[in-house]
C-alpha positions in Angstrom: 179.7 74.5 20.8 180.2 71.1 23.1 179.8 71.2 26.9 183.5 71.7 27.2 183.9 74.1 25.1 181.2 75.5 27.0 182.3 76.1 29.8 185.6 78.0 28.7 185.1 81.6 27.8 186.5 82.3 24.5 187.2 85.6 22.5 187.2 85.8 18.7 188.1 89.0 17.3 187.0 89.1 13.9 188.0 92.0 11.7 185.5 92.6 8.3 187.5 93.5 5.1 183.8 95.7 4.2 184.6 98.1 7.3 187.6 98.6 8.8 185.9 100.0 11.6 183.5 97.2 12.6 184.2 95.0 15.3 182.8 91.3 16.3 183.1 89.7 19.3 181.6 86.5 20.2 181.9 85.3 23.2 180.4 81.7 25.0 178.8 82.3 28.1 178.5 80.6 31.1 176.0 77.7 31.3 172.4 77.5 33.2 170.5 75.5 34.8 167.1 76.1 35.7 164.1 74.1 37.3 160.8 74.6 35.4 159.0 77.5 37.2 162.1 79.5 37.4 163.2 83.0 36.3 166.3 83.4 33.5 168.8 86.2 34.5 171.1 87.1 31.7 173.3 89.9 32.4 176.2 90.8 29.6 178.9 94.1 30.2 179.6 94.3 26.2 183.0 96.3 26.4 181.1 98.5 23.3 180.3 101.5 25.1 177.0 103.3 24.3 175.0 100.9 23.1 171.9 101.3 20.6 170.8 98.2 20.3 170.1 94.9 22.3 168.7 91.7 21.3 168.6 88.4 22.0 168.4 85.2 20.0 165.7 82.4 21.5 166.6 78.6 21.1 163.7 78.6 18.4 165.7 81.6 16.0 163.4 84.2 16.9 165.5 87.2 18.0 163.7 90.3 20.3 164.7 93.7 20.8 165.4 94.3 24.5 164.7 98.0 25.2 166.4 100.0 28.3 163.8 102.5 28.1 160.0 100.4 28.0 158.9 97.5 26.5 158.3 97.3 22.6 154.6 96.2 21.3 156.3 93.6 19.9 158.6 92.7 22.7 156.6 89.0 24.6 155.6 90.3 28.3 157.8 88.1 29.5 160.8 89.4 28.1 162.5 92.6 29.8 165.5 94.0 29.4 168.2 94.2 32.4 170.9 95.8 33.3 172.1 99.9 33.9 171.2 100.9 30.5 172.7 100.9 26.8 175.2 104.1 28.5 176.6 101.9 30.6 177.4 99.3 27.6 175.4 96.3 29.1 172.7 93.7 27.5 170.6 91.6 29.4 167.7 89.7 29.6 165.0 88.5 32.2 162.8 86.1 31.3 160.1 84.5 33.1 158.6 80.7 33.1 161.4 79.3 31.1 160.0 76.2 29.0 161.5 73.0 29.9 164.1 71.9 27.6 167.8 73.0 26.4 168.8 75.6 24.0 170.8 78.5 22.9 170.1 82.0 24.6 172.3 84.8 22.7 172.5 88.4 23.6 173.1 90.4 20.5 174.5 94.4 21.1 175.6 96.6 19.0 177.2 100.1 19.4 176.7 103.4 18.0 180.5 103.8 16.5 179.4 100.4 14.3 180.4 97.9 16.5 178.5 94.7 17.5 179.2 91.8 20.1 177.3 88.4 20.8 176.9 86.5 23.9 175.8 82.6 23.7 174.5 80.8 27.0 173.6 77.0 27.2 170.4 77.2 29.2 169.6 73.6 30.6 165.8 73.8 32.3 164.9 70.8 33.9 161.2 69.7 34.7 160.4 68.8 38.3 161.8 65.9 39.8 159.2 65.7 42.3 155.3 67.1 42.1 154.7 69.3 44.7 151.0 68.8 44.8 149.8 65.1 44.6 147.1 63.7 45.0 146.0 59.8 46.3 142.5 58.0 46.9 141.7 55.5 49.6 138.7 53.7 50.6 137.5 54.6 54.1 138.3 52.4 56.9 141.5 50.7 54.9 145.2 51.2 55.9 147.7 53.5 54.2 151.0 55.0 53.9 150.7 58.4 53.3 153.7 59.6 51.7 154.8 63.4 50.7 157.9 64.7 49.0 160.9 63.2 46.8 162.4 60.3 47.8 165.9 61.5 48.8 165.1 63.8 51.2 167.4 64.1 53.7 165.0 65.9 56.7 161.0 66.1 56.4 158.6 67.5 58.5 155.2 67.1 58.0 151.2 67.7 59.1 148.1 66.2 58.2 144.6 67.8 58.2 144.6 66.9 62.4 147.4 69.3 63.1 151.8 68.1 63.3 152.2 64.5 62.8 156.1 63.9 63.1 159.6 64.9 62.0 162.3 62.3 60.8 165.0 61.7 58.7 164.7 60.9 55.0 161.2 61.1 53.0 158.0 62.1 54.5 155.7 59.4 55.5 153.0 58.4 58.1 150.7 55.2 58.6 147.1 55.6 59.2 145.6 52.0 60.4 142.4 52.9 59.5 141.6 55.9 57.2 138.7 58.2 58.1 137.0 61.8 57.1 139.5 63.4 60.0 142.3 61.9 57.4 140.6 63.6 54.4 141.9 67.0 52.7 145.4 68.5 52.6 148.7 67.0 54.0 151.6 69.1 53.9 155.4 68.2 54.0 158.7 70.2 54.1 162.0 68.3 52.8 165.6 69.5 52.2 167.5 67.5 49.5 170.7 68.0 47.9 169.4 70.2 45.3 167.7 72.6 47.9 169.0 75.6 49.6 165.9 75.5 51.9 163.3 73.9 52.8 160.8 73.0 49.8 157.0 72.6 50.7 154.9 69.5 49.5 151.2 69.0 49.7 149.3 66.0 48.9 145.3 65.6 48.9 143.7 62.6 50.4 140.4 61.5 49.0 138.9 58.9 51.4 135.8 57.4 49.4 133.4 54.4 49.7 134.0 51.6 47.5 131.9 52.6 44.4 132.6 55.7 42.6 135.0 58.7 43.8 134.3 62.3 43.9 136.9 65.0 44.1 134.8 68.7 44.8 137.5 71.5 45.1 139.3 74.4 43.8 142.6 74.6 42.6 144.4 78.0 41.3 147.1 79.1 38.9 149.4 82.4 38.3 146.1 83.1 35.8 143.0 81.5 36.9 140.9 79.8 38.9 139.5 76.4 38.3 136.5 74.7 40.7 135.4 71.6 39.9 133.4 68.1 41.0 135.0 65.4 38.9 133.8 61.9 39.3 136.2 58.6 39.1 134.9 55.0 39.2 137.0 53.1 41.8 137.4 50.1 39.2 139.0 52.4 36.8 142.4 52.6 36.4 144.3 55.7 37.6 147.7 56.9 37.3 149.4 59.9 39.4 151.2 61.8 36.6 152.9 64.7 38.6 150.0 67.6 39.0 147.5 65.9 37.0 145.7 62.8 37.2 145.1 60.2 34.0 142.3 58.0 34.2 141.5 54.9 31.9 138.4 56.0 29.5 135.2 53.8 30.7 132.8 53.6 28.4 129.7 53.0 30.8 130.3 55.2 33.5 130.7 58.6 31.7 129.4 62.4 32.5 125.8 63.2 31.0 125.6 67.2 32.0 127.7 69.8 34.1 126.3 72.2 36.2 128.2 75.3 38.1 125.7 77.5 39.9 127.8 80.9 41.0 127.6 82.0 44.5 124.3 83.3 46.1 122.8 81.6 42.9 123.4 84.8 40.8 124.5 82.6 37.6 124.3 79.2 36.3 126.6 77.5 33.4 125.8 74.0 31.8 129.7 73.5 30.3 130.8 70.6 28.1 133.9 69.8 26.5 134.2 72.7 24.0 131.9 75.1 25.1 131.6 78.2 27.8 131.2 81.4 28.0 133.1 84.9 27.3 134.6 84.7 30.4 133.7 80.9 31.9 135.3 77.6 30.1 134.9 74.2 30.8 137.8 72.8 32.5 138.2 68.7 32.6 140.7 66.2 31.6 138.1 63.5 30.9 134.5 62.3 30.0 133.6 61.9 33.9 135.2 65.5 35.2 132.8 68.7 35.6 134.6 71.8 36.5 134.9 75.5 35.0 138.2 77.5 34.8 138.1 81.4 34.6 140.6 84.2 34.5 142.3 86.2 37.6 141.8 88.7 39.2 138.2 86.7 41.4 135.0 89.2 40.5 133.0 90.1 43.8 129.8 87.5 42.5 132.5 84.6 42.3 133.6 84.7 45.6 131.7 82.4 48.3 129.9 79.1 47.9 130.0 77.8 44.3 127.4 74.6 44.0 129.0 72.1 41.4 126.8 69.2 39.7 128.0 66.3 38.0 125.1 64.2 36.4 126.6 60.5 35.5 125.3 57.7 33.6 124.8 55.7 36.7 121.4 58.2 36.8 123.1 59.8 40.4 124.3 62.9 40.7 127.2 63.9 42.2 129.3 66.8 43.5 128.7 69.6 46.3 129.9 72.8 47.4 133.2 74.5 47.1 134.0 77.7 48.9 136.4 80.2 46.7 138.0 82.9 48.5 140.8 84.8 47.5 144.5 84.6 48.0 145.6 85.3 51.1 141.9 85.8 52.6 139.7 83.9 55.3 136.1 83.7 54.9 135.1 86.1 57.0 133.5 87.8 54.0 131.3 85.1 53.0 127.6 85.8 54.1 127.1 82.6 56.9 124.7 80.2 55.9 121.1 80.5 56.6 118.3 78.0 55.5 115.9 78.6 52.8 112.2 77.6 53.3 109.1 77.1 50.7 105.9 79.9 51.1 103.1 79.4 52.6 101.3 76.9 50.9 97.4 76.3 50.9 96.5 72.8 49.8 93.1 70.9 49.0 92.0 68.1 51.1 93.4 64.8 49.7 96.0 66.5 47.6 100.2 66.3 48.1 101.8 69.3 49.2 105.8 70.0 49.6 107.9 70.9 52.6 111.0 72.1 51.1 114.1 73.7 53.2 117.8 74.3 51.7 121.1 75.2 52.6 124.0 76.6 50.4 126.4 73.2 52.3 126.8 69.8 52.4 124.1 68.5 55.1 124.0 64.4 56.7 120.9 63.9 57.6 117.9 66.0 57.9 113.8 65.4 59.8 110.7 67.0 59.8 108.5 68.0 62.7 104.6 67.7 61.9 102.2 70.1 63.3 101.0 67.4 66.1 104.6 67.6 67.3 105.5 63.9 65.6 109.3 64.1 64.2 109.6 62.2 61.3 113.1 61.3 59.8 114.2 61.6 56.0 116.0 59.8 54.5 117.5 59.9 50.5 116.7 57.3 48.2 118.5 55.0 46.0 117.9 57.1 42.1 118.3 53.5 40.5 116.3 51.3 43.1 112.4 50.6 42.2 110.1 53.9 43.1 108.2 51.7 45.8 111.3 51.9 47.7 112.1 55.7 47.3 109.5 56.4 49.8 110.2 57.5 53.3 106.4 56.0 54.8 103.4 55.8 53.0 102.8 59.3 53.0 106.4 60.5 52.5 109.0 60.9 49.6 112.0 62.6 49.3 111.8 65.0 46.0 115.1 67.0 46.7 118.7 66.7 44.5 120.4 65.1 47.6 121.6 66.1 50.9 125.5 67.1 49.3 123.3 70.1 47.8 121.8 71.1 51.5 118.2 69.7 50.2 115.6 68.3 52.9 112.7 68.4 50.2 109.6 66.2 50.7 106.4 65.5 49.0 103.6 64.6 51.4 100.6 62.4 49.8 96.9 63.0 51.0 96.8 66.3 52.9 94.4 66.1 55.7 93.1 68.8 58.2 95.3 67.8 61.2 98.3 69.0 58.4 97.3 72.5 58.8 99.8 74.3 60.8 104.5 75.1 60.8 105.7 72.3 59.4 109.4 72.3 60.8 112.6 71.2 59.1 115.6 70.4 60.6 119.4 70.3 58.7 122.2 68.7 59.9 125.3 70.2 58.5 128.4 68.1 57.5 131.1 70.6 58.2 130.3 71.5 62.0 127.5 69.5 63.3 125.4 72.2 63.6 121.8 71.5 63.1 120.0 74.5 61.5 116.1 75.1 60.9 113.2 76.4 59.0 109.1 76.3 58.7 107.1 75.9 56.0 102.5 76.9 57.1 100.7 74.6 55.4 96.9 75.2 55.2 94.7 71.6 54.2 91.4 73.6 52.8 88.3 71.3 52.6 87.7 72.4 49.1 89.4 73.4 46.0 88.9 77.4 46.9 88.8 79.4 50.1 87.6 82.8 51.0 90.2 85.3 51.5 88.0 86.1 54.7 85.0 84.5 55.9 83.9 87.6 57.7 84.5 90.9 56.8 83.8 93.8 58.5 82.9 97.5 56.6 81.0 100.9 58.0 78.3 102.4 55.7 80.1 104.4 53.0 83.3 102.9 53.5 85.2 100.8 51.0 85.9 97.2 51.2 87.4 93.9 49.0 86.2 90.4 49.6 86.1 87.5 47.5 87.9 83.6 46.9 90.3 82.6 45.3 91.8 78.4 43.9 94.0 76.7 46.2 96.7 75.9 44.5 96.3 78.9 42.1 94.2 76.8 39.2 93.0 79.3 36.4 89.1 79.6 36.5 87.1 80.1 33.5 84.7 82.9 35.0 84.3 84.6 38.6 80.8 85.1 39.8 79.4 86.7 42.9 75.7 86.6 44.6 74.6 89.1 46.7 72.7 89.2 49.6 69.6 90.5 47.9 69.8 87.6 45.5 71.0 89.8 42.6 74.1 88.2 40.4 77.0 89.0 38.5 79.7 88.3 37.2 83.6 90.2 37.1 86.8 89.9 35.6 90.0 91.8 35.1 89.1 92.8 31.6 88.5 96.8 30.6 85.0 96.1 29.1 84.0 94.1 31.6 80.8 96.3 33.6 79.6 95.1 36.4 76.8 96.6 38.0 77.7 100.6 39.7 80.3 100.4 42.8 80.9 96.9 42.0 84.8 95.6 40.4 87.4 93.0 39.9 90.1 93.1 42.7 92.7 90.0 41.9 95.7 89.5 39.7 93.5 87.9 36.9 91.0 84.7 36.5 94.4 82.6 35.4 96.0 83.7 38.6 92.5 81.6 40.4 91.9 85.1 41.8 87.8 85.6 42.3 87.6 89.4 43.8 85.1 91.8 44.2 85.7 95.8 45.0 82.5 97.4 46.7 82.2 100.9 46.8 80.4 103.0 49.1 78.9 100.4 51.4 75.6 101.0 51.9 72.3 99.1 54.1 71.7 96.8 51.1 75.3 95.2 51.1 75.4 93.5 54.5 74.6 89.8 55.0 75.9 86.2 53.0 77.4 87.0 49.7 78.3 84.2 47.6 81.8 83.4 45.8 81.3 81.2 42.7 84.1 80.0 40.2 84.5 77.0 37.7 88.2 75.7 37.5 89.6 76.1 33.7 91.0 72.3 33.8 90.6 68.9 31.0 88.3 67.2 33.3 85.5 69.6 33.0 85.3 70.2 36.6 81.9 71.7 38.2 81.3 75.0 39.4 82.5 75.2 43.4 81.3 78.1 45.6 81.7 79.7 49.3 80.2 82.2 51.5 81.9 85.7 52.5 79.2 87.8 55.2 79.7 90.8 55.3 79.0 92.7 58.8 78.5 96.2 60.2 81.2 96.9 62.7 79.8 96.1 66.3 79.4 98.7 68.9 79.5 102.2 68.5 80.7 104.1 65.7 83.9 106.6 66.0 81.5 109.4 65.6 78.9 108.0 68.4 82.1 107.5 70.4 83.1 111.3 70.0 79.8 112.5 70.5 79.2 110.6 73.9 82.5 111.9 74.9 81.9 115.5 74.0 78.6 115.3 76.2 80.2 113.5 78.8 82.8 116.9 78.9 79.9 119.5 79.0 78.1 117.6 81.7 80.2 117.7 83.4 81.7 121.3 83.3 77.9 122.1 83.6 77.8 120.4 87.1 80.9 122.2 88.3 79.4 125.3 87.6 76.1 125.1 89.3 77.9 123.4 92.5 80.0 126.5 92.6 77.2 128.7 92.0 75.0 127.3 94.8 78.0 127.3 97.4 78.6 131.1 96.9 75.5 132.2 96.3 72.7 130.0 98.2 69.0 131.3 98.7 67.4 132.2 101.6 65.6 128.6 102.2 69.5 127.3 101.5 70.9 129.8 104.2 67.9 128.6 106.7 69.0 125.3 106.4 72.5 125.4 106.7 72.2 127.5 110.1 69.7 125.2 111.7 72.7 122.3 111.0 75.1 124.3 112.0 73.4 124.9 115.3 73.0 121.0 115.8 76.5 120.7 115.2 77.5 123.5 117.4 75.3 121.9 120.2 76.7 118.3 119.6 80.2 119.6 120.3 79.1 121.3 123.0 77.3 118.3 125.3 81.3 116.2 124.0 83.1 119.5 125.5 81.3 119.1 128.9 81.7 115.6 128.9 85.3 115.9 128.4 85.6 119.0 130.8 84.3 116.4 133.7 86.2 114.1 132.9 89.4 115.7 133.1 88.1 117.9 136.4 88.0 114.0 138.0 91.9 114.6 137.2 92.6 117.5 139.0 93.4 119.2 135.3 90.8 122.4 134.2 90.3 123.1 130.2 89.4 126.5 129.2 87.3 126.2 125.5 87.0 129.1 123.1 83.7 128.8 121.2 84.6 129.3 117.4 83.6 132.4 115.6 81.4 132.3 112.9 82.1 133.4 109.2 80.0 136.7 107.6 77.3 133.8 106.6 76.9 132.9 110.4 78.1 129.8 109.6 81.0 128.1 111.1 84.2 126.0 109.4 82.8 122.4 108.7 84.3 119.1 107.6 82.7 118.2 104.2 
C-alpha cells in the first residue's frame, strides 16, 4: 500500500470457496499524523453488525483484543477499546504515547453470523521539532541571547525569572548585557507556528556559573516519577543541547566520587551509584559527574520539602545544595519554615578546642559568630585543596562545616580559655531572602578535666540527696571514688555487686559515660561538711588521678517544721490576748472600776472648765449656749474616745 493508494479508500469484497457465507472486507483507512506525546484515535463503523470480536494489528505484528466490556489481563494499559460497543458494529482503538516512527495500525472485527472486516491506517508520528524544555549555561557577568522556542514562530511572548520581558514577531529572544543570579532559573516563552492551533509553551533554564565547574541542583518530573538531582559539569568540557537532555564529553579527571540524597527533615539518607538503589529509590544520571535519584509517582508525605543533594568530585570539593519538592499544582505552604539548628551545651577543659556548630536546611552566603565578650567574628569557608595553614579563619578559628550551600556555620575553636565561658551566638545569612537567622551554642571552659555537678549542695537530716563529678568532655574513667567528711573512703560503680558502705550508691549513667555519682540516704549529722570526688581517666597516656570538692550543707534558717510551730504559737497568742482584753473590759475588778471612775471624773471636769470657757466666750457675742451634762452608763462611767 503506497501513499497514494493511501489515501483512496478502497473496497475488496472477497468471497471464500470454504464458506459461502463468510465475508472479507478490507478496507485502507485514512492516514495519521501524530507528534510524539500524542494520543491515537482509531474509530471504524464495520457494516458487520453485532460484532464479537475486535482486534487490532500493531506495526510490530502483535495483534490485541480490544474489549467493549473491560480491559483483558493481557490487553497493554495503554490500549482501550473505543467506540458504542460491538451492538452497534464498531471497532476502535485509543492508544496512548504513540512511539515515534511509521507503521501499520489495522483494526481486525469479526461478526457473529461468520463475517470479518479489516481496517489499515498509515500512522506517521513525528518526534518534536522543537524541545520544549532547554536548557543553556553562562558565566556570570558575560553577555547573552537568550532564546526560547522554534525558529519559525510567527508571534512569541515571553518572561524571564524578573517578571514579562517583551512580545514580538517571529522567535523568542531577549539580550541580557550582563548576566546575573536575577537572570538565573526558568524563562518561559509562548509561540504560534504553522503547525499550531494555539499557543505552545516553552521553557528554558538558565544556569549562570563562575568560570570553573557548573552545578545544576533541581527537580524535574515525569507522567511517572520524580527525579532531584545536583549534577556537576566542568566548564572546559564540551556540552551539547540534545532536545530534553544534555550530553557531555566524558573527562577523565574531573569525575564523581560519591552521591548523597538526604530526604526531607533528614528522615533517610541514600548513597546511589550507577547501578544501584533501593526498592523504591534509583540512581538517576546520564554521566560520571551527575548525582541525582529518580522515584516513582504518586510523592510520599516524607519526600515532600527540602531534599539536601551532595555530589563529592575528584577535585576533593563538594558540591550541590538544596532542592525543594512539592507536589503538582501545590505551593509550599506545607513545608515546615526553616529554623536553625544549634550544638548542646558543651563543657570543655581549659586549653582544649571546642565546636560552635549552627545549621540550616538552605543555601546560606555568609555566616559570623558573636563571642561571649560581645566581639563578632566573621567566617569564612576555606579552599578544600589549598594548604591547611590557610583554612583557618585566625589563629584560634577554623571552619569544620560541609560548606555554606548545605546551611553549615560550623567552627572549631583552639585553646578554650575562661573568658569562653558563656552563649556563643551564630548568625546565618540566607541565600534565598536575605534573611539573617540565629542560634546559641553555652560553652563552659572548666579549669580542669572534671567538674562537680554542684559545688554546694544543700539536704535536711533524713532527707535524700545526689552529689558527685563527672569528665568534661565525657572521658570514660577507670574507677570513681568518694571521701567523706569524716575521712572514711570508698569507692562506687554502676555494677550489681558493687557494695558500698549502708545508704551509700552509684547515681550516673556508668564509669564509660565519665559519670562519678554518689546516692546518700537518710542524711544524717555525720554527712555534712567537704566531701571529696576522685576519678582516674581510662585514657593511653596513663593520666593521674584528678579530684574536686562537693560540701554538703544543712539548709539555713529555720526548718518547715520550726516555721509551722512558730506560726501555730504566734495564732494562740494571739487568740489568748483577745480573750483576756475582752474579759477585763466586761468584767473589771473593783481596783479596775476605782480607777476608771477617778479618770472619768478628770475627764468630766476637763470638759467642764472648756464648756465655761466657751460659754464666755460666746456671751461676749450676745449668743447663750445651754449644755446637757452626759448621762452615765450602769458602770457610772461615761462614753469615751479610746
Amino acid at each position: 500500500m503506497d501513499a497514494v493508494a493511501a489515501q483512496v479508500t478502497l473496497q475488496v469484497l472477497l468471497l471464500l470457496s470454504s464458506s459461502p457465507t463468510t465475508v472479507v472486507r478490507v478496507l485502507c483507512g485514512r492516514p495519521v499524523w501524530l507528534t510524539d506525546g500524542d494520543t491515537l484515535y482509531l474509530r471504524w463503523q464495520s457494516g458487520l453488525g453485532l460484532l464479537n470480536r475486535c482486534s487490532v494489528v500493531l506495526p510490530n505484528g502483535t495483534e490485541t483484543t480490544l474489549s467493549d466490556v473491560a480491559a483483558t489481563v493481557n490487553t497493554p494499559a495503554n490500549l482501550t477499546y473505543l467506540g458504542d460497543g460491538y451492538q452497534s458494529g464498531q471497532c476502535g482503538l485509543r492508544a496512548v504515547s504513540v512511539t515515534p516512527g511509521v507503521g501499520n495500525w489495522t483494526l481486525t472485527a469479526s461478526s457473529v453470523d461468520g463475517r470479518y472486516g479489516r481496517d489499515t491506517s498509515r500512522v506517521t508520528c513525528v518526534a518534536k521539532q522543537w524541545p520544549r524544555s532547554t536548557t543553556i549555561r553562562v558565566p556570570v557577568g558575560t553577555a547573552v541571547n537568550v532564546t526560547c522556542g522554534p525558529p519559525k514562530a510567527f508571534y512569541c511572548r515571553m518572561s524571564g525569572p524578573s517578571g514579562e520581558v517583551s512580545r514580538h514577531k517571529g522567535q523568542c529572544w531577549v539580550h541580557v548585557k550582563s548576566v546575573g543570579s536575577h537572570h538565573q532559573d526558568v524563562w518561559t516563552c509562548w509561540s504560534v507556528t504553522a503547525e499550531s492551533a494555539v499557543e505552545v509553551q516553552y521553557t528554558l533554564r538558565l544556569h549562570a556559573y563562575r568560570e570553573g565547574a557548573i552545578t545544576e541542583i533541581g527537580y524535574d518530573e515525569t507522567a511517572s516519577e520524580v527525579r532531584v538531582f545536583c549534577n556537576v559539569r566542568d566548564s572546559t568540557s564540551t556540552i551539547v543541547d540534545k532536545g530534553d537532555s544534555i550530553a557531555v564529553g566524558r573527562d577523565d579527571d574531573f569525575q564523581s566520587k560519591y552521591c548523597r540524597l538526604t530526604l526531607p527533615q533528614d528522615t533517610k539518607i541514600l548513597s546511589l551509584a550507577y547501578g544501584r538503589g533501593t526498592s523504591r529509590y534509583s540512581y538517576h544520571g546520564a554521566t560520571y559527574n551527575d548525582c541525582g535519584v529518580s522515584f516513582a509517582k504518586p510523592l510520599r508525605q516524607s519526600e515532600i520539602g527540602r531534599w539536601k543533594c551532595m555530589n563529592a568530585m575528584s577535585d576533593d570539593r563538594v558540591y550541590g545544595g538544596f532542592i525543594v519538592v512539592v507536589p503538582a499544582n501545590n505551593t509550599k505552604a506545607g513545608i515546615p519554615p526553616l529554623t536553625v539548628t544549634a550544638s548542646k551545651s558543651v563543657m570543655v577543659p581549659k586549653g582544649n578546642t571546642f565546636h560552635v556548630e549552627c545549621s540550616v536546611h538552605s543555601e546560606i552566603d555568609y555566616c559570623w559568630l558573636r563571642h561571649p565578650n560581645g566581639t563578632a567574628i566573621p567566617v569564612t569557608v576555606p579552599d578544600r585543596t589549598a594548604n591547611d595553614d590557610r583554612n583557618r579563619i585566625g589563629t584560634r578559628y577554623r571552619y569544620t562545616g560541609e560548606g555554606l550551600s548545605f546551611g553549615q556555620c560550623h567552627v572549631a575553636i583552639g585553646d578554650a580559655s575562661t573568658s569562653d565561658t558563656g552563649a556563643w551566638l551564630c548568625a546565618l545569612g540566607l541565600r534565598d531572602d536575605r534573611r539573617e537567622m540565629y542560634g546559641t551554642v553555652d560553652i563552659t571552659v572548666s579549669e580542669s578535666v572534671i567538674a562537680a555537678r554542684q559545688e554546694e549542695v544543700y539536704a535536711t537530716e533524713g532527707s535524700r540527696v545526689m552529689l558527685g563529678c563527672d569528665t568534661v568532655e565525657k572521658q570514660p574513667i577507670a574507677y570513681c571514688r568518694f571521701l567523706t567528711p569524716r575521712l572514711f573512703g570508698f569507692a562506687v560503680d554502676e555494677k550489681s555487686n558493687s557494695q558500698p558502705p549502708p545508704r551509700y550508691a552509684y547515681s550516673g549513667q556508668g564509669l564509660t559515660a565519665g559519670h562519678c555519682g554518689l546516692s546518700i540516704d537518710r542524711v544524717d549529722d555525720s554527712d555534712y561538711g567537704n566531701w571529696t570526688c576522685a576519678v582516674k581517666i581510662l585514657d593511653s597516656s596513663g593520666s593521674e588521678e584528678v579530684s574536686t570538692t562537693v560540701i554538703l550543707r544543712k539548709p539555713e534558717g529555720f526548718t518547715m517544721i520550726q516555721i509551722i510551730g512558730i506560726v501555730l504559737c504566734g495564732t494562740m497568742i494571739s487568740i489568748l490576748s483577745l480573750f483576756f482584753a475582752n474579759h477585763l473590759i466586761t468584767n473589771p475588778s473593783a481596783k479596775t472600776r476605782k480607777k476608771i471612775e477617778k479618770l472619768e471624773m478628770q475627764l468630766e471636769a476637763g470638759e467642764q472648765s472648756a464648756s465655761r470657757k466657751v460659754g464666755a466666750r460666746r456671751a461676749q457675742n450676745s449668743t447663750r449656749v445651754i449644755r446637757t451634762p452626759p448621762s452615765r452608763s450602769k458602770l457610772g462611767s461615761i462614753p469615751r474616745r479610746i
